[in-house]
N, C-alpha and C positions, 0 to 999 in steps of 0.2 A: 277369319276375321276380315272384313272390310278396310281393305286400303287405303290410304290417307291419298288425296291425290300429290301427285309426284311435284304440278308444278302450283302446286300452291302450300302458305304458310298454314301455320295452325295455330288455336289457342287450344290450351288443355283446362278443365276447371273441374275441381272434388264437387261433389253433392253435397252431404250435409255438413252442416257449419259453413259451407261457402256458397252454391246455387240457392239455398235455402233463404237466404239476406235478402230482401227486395232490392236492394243497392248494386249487387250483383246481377240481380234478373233484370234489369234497367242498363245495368252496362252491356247486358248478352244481347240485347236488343239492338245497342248501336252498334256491333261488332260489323263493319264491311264486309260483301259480298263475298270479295277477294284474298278473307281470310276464313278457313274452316274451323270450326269447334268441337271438342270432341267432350265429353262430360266423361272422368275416370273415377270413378269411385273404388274402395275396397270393400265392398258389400258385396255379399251373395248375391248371383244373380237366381233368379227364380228357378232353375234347374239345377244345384246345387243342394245335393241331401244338406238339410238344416240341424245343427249339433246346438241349436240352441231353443229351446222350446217357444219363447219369448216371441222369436224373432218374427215377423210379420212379412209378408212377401211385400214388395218392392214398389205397391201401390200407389204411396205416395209421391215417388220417384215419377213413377209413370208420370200420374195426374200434371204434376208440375211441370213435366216439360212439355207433356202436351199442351198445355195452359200459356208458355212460351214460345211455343210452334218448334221445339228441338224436333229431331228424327228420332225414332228410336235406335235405328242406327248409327248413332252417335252416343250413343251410353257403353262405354264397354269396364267390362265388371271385375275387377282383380281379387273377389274371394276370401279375401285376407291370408295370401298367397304372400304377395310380393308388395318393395315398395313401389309408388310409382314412378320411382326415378329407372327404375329397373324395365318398365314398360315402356318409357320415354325415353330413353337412351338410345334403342335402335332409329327412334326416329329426329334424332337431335339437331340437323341442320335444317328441317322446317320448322320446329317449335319455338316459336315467339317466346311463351312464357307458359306457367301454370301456376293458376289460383289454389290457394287450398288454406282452413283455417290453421292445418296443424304443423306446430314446427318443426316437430320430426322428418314429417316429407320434405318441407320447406330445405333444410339442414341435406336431406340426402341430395336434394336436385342441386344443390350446389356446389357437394361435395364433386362431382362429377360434371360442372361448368354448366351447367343448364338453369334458366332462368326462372325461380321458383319465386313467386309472391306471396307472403304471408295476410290472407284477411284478415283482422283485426275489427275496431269498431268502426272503421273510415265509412262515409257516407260515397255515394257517387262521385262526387263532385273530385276529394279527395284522391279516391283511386282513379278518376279520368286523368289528374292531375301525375298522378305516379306513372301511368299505362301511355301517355301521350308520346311519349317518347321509345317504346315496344313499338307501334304502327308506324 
């Protein structure tokens, strides 16, 4: 796995229900230079045996963050494995914050002093208004 650099912060942000919001991809836009991103989802990642037939490779993932200019190394995939608080915990004294719709994550990154933001219906504006004070 790719390194977080050492001297700099980080935002963490979930894929679906959170990256997916244009309100989100509008915020991922004005994120400064001097702050890293990392996009965590719990999705399979493409080289993971699929237990579910459904399930469709990670195409649209892609597309979209190319369409945002993300790296793709900045996706990193937790399988539905683990929570994310569980991933972000080793790296807790650079992480700003992490987006995510669901409040179970939300619930675990708190439980363990990490600053988890629940998305909800909020527009830009709203959560620049929340995040202002994170930068």
């Amino acid at each position: 796995m790719k390194q977080f650099n050492p001297n700099k912060r980080f935002v963490s942000i979930d894929f679906d229900g959170t990256l997916t919001r244009p309100f989100v991809q509008r915020f991922v836009k004005q994120i400064p230079d001097s702050i890293e991103l990392i996009i965590l989802t719990s999705r399979f990642d493409d080289n993971y045996p699929i237990y579910y037939p459904a399930q469709v490779r990670n195409h649209d993932l892609w597309e979209l963050i190319e369409k945002i200019g993300i790296e793709r190394e900045r996706v990193y995939f937790l399988n539905h494995l683990n929570w994310k608080a569980d991933f972000l915990c080793e790296y807790s004294e650079k992480l700003l914050f992490h987006l995510d719709d669901d409040e179970m994550e939300i619930e675990e990154l708190l439980k363990i002093g990490l600053n988890g933001i629940q998305v909800k219906g909020q527009n830009i504006h709203s959560l620049n208004l929340e995040l202002n004070a994170k930068f």
